[in-house]
VOVEX-483462 format. One record per atom (N, C-alpha, C): residue number from 1; residue in one letter; x, y negated, z negated. Coordinates in steps of 0.05 Angstrom, whole numbers, always signed. Layout:
N
     i   aa       c1       c2       c3
   NUM    A        X        Y        Z
...
//
This chain:
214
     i   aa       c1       c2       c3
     1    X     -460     +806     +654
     1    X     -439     +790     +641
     1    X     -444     +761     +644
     2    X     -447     +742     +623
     2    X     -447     +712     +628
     2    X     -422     +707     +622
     3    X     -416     +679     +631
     3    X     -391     +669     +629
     3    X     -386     +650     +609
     4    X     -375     +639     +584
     4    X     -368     +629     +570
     4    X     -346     +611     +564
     5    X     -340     +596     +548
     5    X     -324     +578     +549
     5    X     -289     +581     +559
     6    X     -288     +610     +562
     6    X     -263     +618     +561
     6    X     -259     +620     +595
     7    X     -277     +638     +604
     7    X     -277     +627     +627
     7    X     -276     +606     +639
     8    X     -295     +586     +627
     8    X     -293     +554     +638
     8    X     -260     +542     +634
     9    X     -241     +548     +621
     9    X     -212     +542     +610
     9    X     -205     +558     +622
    10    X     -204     +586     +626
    10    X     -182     +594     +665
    10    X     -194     +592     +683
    11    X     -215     +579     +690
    11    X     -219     +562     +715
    11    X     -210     +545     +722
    12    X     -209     +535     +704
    12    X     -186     +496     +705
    12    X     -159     +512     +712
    13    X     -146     +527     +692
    13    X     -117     +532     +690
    13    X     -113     +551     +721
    14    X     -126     +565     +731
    14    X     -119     +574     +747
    14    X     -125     +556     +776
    15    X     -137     +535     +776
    15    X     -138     +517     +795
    15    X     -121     +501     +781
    16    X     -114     +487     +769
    16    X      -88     +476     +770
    16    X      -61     +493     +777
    17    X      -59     +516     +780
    17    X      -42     +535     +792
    17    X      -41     +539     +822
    18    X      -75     +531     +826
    18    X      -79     +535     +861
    18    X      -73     +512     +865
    19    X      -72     +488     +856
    19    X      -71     +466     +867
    19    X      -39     +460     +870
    20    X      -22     +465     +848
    20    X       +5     +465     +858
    20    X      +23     +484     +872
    21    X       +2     +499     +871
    21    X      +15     +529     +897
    21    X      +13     +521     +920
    22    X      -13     +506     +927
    22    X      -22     +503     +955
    22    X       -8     +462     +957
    23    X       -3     +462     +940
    23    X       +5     +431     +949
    23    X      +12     +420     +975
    24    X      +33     +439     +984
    24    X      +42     +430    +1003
    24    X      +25     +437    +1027
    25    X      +14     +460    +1024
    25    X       -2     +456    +1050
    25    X      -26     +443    +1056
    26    X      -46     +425    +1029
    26    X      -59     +412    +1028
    26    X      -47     +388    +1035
    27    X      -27     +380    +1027
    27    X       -7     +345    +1045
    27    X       -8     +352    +1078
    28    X       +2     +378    +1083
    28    X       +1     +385    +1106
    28    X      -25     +381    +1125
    29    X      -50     +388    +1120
    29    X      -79     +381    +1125
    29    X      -84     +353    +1126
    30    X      -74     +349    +1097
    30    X      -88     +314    +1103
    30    X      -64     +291    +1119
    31    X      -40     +306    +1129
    31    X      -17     +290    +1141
    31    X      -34     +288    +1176
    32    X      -44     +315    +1174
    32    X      -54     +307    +1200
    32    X      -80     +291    +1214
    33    X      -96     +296    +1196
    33    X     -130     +276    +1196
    33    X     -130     +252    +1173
    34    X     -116     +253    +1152
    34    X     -111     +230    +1128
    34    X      -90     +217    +1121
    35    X      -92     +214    +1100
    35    X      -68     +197    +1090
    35    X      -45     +210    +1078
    36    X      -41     +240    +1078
    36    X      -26     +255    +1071
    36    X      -15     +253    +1039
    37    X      -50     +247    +1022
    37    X      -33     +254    +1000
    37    X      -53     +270     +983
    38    X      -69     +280     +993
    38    X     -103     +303     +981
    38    X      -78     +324     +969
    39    X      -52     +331     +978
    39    X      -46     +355     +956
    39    X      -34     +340     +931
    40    X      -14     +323     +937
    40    X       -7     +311     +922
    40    X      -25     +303     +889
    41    X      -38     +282     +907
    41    X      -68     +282     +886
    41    X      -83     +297     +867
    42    X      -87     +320     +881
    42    X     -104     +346     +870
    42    X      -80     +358     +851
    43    X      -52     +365     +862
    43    X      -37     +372     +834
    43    X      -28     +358     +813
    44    X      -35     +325     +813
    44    X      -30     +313     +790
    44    X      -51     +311     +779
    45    X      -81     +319     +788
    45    X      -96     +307     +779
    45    X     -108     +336     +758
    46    X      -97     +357     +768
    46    X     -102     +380     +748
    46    X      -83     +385     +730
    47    X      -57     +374     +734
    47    X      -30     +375     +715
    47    X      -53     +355     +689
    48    X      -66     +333     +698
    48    X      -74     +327     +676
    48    X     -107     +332     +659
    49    X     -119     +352     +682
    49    X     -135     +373     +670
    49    X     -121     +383     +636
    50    X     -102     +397     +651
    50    X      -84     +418     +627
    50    X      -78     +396     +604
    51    X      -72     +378     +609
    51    X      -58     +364     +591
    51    X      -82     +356     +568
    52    X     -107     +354     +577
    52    X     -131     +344     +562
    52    X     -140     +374     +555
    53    X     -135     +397     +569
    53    X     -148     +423     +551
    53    X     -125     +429     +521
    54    X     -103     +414     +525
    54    X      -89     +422     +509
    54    X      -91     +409     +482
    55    X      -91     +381     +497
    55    X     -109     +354     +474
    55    X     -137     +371     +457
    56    X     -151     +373     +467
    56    X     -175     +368     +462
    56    X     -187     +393     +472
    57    X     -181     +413     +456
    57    X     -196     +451     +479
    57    X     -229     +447     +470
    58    X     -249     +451     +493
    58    X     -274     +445     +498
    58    X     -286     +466     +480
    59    X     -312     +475     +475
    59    X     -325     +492     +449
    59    X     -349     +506     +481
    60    X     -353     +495     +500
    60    X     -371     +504     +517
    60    X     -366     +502     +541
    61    X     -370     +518     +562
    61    X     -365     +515     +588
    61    X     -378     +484     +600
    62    X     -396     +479     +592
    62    X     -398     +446     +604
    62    X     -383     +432     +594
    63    X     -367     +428     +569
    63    X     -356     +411     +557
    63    X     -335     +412     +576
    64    X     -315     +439     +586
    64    X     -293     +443     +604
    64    X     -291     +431     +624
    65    X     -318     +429     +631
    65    X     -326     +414     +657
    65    X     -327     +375     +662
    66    X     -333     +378     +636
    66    X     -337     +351     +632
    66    X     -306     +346     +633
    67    X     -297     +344     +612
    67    X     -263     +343     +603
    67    X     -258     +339     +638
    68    X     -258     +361     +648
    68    X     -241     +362     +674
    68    X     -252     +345     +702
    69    X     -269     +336     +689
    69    X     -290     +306     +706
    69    X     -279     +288     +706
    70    X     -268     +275     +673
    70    X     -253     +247     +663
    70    X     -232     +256     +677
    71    X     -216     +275     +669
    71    X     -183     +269     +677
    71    X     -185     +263     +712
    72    X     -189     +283     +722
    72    X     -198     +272     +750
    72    X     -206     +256     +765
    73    X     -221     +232     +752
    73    X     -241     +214     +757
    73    X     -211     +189     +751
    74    X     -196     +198     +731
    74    X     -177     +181     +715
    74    X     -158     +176     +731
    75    X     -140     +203     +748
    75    X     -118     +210     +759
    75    X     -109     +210     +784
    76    X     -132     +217     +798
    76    X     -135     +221     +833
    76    X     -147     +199     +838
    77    X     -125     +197     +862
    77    X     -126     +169     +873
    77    X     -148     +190     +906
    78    X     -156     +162     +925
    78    X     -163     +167     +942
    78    X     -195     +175     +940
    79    X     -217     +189     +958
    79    X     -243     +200     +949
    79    X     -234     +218     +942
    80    X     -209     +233     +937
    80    X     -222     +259     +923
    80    X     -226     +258     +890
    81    X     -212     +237     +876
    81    X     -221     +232     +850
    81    X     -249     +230     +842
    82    X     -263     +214     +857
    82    X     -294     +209     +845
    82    X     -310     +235     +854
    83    X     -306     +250     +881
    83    X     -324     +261     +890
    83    X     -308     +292     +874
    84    X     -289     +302     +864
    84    X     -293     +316     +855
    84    X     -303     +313     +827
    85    X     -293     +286     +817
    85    X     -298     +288     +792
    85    X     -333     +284     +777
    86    X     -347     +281     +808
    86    X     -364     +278     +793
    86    X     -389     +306     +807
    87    X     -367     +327     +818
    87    X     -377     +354     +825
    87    X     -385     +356     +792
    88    X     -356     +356     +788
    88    X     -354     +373     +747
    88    X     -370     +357     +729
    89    X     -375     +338     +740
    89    X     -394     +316     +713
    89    X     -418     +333     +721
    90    X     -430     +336     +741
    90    X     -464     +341     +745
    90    X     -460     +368     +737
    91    X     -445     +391     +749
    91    X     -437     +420     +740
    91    X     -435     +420     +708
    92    X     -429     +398     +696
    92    X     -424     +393     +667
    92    X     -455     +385     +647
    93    X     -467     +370     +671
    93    X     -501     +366     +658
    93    X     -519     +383     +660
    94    X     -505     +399     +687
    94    X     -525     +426     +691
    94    X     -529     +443     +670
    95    X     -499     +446     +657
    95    X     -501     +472     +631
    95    X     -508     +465     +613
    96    X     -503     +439     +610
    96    X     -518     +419     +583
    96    X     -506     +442     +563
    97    X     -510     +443     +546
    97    X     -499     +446     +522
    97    X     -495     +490     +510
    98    X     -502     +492     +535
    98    X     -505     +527     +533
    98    X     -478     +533     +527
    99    X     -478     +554     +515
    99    X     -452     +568     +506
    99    X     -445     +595     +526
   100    X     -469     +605     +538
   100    X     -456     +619     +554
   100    X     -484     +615     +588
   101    X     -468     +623     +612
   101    X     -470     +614     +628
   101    X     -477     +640     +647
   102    X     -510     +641     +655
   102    X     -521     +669     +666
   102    X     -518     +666     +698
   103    X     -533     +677     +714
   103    X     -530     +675     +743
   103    X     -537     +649     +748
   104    X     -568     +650     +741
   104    X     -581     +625     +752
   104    X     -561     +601     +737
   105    X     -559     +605     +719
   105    X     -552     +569     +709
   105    X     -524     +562     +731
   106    X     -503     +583     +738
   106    X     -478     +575     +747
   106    X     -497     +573     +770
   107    X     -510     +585     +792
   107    X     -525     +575     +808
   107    X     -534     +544     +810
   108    X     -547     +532     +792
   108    X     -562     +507     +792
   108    X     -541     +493     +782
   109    X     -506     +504     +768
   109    X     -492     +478     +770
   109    X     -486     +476     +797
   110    X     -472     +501     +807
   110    X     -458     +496     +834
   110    X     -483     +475     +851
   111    X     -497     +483     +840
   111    X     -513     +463     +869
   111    X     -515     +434     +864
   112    X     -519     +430     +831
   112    X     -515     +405     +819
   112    X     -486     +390     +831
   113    X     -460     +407     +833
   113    X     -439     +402     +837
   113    X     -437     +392     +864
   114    X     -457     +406     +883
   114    X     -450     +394     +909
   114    X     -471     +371     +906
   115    X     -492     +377     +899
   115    X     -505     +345     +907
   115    X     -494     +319     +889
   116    X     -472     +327     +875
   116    X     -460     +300     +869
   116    X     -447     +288     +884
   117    X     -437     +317     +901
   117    X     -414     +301     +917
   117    X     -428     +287     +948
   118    X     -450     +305     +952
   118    X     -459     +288     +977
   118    X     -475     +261     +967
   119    X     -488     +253     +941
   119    X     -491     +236     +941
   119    X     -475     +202     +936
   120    X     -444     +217     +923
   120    X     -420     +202     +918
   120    X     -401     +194     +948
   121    X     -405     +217     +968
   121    X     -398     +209     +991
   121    X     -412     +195    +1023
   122    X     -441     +206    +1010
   122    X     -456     +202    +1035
   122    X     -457     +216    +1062
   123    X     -448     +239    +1058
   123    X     -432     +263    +1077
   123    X     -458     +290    +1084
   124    X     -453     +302    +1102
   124    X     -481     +322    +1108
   124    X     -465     +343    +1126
   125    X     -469     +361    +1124
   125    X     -460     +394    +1131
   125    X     -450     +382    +1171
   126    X     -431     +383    +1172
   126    X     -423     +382    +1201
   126    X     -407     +354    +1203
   127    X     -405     +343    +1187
   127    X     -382     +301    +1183
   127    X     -356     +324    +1181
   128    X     -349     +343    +1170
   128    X     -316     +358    +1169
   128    X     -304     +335    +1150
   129    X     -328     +347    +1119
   129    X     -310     +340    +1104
   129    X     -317     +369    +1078
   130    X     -313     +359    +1055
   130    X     -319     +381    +1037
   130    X     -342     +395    +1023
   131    X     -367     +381    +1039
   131    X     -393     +384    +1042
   131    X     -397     +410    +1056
   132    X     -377     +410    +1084
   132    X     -379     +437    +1090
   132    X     -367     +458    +1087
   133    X     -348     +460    +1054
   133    X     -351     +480    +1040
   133    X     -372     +490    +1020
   134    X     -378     +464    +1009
   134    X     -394     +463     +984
   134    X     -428     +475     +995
   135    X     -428     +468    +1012
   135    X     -459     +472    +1018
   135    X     -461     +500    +1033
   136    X     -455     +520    +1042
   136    X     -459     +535    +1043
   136    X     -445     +556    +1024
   137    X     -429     +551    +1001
   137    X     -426     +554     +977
   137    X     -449     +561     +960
   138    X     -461     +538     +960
   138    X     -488     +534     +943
   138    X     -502     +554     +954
   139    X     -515     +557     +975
   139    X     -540     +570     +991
   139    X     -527     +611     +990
   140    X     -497     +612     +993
   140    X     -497     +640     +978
   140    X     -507     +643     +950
   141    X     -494     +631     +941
   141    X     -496     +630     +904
   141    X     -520     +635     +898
   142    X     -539     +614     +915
   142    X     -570     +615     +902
   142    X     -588     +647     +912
   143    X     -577     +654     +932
   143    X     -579     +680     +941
   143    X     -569     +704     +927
   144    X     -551     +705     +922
   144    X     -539     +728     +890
   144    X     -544     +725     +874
   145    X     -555     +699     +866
   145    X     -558     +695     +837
   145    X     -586     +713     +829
   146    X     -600     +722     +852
   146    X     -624     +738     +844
   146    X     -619     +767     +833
   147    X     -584     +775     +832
   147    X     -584     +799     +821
   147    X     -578     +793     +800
   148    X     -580     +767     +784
   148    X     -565     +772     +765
   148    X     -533     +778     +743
   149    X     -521     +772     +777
   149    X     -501     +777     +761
   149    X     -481     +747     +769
   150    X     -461     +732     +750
   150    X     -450     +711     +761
   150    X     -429     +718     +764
   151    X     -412     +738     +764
   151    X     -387     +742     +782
   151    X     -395     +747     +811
   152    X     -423     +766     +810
   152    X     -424     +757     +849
   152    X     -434     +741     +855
   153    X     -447     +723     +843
   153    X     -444     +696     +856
   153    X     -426     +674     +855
   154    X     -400     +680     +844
   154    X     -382     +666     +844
   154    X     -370     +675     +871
   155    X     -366     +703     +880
   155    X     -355     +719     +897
   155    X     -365     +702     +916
   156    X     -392     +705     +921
   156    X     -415     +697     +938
   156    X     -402     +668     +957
   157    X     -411     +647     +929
   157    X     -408     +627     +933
   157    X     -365     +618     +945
   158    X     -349     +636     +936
   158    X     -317     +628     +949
   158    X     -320     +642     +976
   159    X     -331     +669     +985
   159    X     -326     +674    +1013
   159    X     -350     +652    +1021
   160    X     -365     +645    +1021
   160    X     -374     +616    +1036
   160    X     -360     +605    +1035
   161    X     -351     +582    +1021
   161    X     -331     +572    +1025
   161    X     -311     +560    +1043
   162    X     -300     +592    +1035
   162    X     -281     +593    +1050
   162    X     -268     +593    +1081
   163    X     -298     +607    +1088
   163    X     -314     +613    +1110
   163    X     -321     +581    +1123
   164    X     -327     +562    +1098
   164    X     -338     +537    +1121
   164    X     -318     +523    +1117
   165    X     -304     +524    +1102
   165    X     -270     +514    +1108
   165    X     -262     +514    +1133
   166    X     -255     +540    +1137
   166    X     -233     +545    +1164
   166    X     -269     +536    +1195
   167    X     -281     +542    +1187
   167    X     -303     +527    +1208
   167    X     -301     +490    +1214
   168    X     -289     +481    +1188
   168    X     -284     +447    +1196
   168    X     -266     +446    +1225
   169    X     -251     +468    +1232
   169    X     -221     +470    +1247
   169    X     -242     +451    +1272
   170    X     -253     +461    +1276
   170    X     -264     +445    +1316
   170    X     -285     +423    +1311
   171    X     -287     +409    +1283
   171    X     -306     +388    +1286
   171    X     -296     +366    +1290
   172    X     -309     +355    +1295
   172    X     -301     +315    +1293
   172    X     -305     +304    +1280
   173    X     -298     +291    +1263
   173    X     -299     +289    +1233
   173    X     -319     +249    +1242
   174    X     -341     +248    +1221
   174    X     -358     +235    +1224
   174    X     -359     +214    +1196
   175    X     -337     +230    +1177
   175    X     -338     +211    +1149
   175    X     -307     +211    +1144
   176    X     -303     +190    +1125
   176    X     -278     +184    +1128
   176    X     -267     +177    +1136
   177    X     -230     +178    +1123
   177    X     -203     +169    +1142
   177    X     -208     +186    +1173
   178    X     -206     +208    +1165
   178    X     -205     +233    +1188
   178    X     -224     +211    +1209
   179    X     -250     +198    +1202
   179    X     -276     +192    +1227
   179    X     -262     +183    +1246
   180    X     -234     +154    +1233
   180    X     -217     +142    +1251
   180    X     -204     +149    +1273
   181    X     -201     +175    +1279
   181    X     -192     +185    +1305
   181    X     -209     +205    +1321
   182    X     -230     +205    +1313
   182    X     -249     +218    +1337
   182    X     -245     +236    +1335
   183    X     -246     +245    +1362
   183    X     -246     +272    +1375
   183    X     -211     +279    +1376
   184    X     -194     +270    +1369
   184    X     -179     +284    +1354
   184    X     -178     +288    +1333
   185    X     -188     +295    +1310
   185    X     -190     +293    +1285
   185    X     -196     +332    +1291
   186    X     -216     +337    +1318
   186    X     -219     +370    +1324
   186    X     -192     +371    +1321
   187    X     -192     +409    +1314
   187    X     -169     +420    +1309
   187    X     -156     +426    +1290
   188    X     -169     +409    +1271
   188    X     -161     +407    +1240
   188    X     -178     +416    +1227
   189    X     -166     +429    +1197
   189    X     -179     +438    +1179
   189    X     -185     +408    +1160
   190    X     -212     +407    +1144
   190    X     -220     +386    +1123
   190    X     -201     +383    +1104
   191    X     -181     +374    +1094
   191    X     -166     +387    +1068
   191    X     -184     +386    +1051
   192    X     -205     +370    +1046
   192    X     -223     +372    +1026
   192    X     -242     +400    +1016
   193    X     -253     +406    +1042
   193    X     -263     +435    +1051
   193    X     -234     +455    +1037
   194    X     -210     +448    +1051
   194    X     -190     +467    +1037
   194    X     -185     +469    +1013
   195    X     -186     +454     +997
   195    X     -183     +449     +963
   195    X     -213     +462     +946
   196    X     -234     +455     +964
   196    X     -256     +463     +944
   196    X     -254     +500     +948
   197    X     -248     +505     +969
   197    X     -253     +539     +978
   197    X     -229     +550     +953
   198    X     -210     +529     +947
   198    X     -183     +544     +930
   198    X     -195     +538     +904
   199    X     -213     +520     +897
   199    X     -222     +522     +871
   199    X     -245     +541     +865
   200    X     -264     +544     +886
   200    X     -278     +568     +874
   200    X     -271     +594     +876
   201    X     -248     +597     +896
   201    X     -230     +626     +893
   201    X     -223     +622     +865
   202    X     -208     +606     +852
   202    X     -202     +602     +821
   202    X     -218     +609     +801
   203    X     -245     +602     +810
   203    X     -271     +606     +794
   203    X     -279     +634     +791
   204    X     -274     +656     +815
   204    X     -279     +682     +817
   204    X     -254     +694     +803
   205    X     -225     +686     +805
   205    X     -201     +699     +780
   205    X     -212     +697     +759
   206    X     -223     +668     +752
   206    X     -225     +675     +719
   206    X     -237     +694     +707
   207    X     -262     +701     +731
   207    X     -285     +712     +719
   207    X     -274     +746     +724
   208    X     -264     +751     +740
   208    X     -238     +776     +744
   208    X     -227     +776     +708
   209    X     -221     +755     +714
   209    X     -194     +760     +689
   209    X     -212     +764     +657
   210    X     -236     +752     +657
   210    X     -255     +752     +640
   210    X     -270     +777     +629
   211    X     -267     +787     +655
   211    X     -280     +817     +648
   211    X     -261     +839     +652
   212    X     -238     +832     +646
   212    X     -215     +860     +651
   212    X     -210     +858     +617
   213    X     -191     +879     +620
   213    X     -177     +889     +590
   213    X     -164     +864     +575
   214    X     -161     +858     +552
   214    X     -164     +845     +538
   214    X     -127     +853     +529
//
């Protein structure tokens, strides 16, 4: 099964769902290492995802991506505007203009997606920020992607994730607001790490929802 533009449009819509479901406990994360406003942010900044799929509905899964790069890039305040938005710009160059989306290619965006963000943040697997979801994200993905199929490497790539999410909990955060308090900053989850693990869970619904009954 490849994934197509339709999927790329309930990926957005259903992470704009995660993002105002989990709002509050993303403020909650960043109240304690940041500035307490990463949920805040993330649900306005997909409220106006939707608002531009509704404007303007994309013809290709990179175009979705793209679309959902600008509004982001537009809306979110703080790093998480640029560094996500420019996950979805490179994830958006990766597919370049394909209409549908096989193992490998969602493979080489996701990874495109993270090296935007470590190159937009300057961040490396162990700082406890969203690098250490994204990167061991990537390194499943590229590992399933040898069967061929991209719903398990979507699978693949969210239990990583998710997995290096809840692993930020005992680091010392080395980038960022969070860096400002040291060794208390341990104890905490990344909210950054927490938002990306809820978007590629999003990424595996659609593709759920993509291949069920119609």
């Amino acid at each position: 099964m490849a994934l197509d533009v339709t999927w790329a449009v309930q990926w957005l819509r259903l992470s704009a769902e995660a993002m105002a479901k989990h709002r509050s406990e993303l403020i909650e994360l960043d109240r304690a290492i940041g500035d307490s406003d990463h949920g805040e942010n993330m649900d306005r900044g997909f409220k106006a995802v939707l608002q531009k799929l509704a404007e303007s509905p994309p013809e290709t899964p990179g175009a979705a991506l793209k679309l959902a790069a600008m509004a982001l890039m537009s809306k979110v305040g703080g790093a998480a505007g640029p560094l996500y938005g420019t996950a979805y710009l490179r994830a958006a160059t990766a597919m370049g203009e394909a209409g549908e989306i096989d193992a490998q290619l969602l493979s080489e965006a996701l990874t495109a997606a993270r090296d935007g963000v470590v190159a937009r943040g300057k961040a490396e697997p162990g700082d406890k920020t969203m690098v250490d979801a994204w990167t061991p994200a990537v390194d499943a993905a590229r590992k399933a992607a040898a069967d061929g199929d991209p719903a398990a490497v979507l699978e693949a790539a969210a239990a990583a994730a998710e997995a290096g999410a809840v692993a930020t909990d005992p680091l010392v955060a080395r980038k960022g607001r969070a860096s400002y308090l040291g060794e208390r900053s341990a104890g905490h989850r990344d909210p950054g790490a927490a938002s990306t693990a809820l978007l590629l869970r999003a990424a595996v619904e659609a593709a759920d929802h993509a291949a069920g009954p119609l």
